[in-house]
N, C-alpha and C positions, 0 to 999 in steps of 0.2 A: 504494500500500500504506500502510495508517496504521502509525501510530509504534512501534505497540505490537508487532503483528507485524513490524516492520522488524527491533526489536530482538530479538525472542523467536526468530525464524527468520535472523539473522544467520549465516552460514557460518563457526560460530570454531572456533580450532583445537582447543580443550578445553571439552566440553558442559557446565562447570561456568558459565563464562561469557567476559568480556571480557579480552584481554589490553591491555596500554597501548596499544599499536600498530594492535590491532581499535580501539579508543573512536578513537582518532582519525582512521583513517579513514573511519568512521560519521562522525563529529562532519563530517568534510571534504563531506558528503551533506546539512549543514544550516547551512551561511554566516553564516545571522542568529542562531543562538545565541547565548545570551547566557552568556558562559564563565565568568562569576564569578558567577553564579546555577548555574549546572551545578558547576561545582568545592564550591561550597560544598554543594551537595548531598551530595555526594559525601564530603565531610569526617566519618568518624569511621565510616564503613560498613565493616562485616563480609568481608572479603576473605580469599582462599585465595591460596598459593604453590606453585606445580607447576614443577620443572625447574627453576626458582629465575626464576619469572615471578611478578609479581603478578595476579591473576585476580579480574575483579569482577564479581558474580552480576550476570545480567541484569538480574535486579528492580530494583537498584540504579542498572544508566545506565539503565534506562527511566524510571526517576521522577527521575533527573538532568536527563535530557533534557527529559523534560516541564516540569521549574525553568528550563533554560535556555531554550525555547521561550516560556513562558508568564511568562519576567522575574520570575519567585516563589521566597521561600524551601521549604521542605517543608513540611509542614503537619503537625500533631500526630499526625495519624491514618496518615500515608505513613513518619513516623520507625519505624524498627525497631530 
């Protein structure tokens, strides 16, 4: 399955998107990531709090992921 659907069809508990504990067991499905290319993606992104979780839109660890796979920061056009 490619990355994209990995992450868009992930089984999470809240259809808004990611809880902490989802990303990292996703993340545990890609060893060679690169975690400081991923985190930094991640840095300043738009997130929701449910039941007192933080939740982060899919959009956002897919193009995380794709930084930490491909060892790149985001690019101008992927920032939102």
């Amino acid at each position: 399955m490619d990355n994209y659907n990995k992450v868009y069809n992930y089984n999470t508990k809240y259809p808004q998107g990611f809880t902490v504990s989802e990303m990292e067991a996703l993340l545990k499905e890609y060893p060679s990531v690169n975690m400081e290319a991923f985190n930094n993606a991640l840095f300043g992104n738009t997130c929701m709090r449910i039941d007192g979780e933080i939740i982060t839109y899919h959009c956002d660890v897919y193009k995380a992921l794709c930084c930490g796979l491909e060892n790149r920061d985001l690019t101008i056009d992927e920032w939102d």
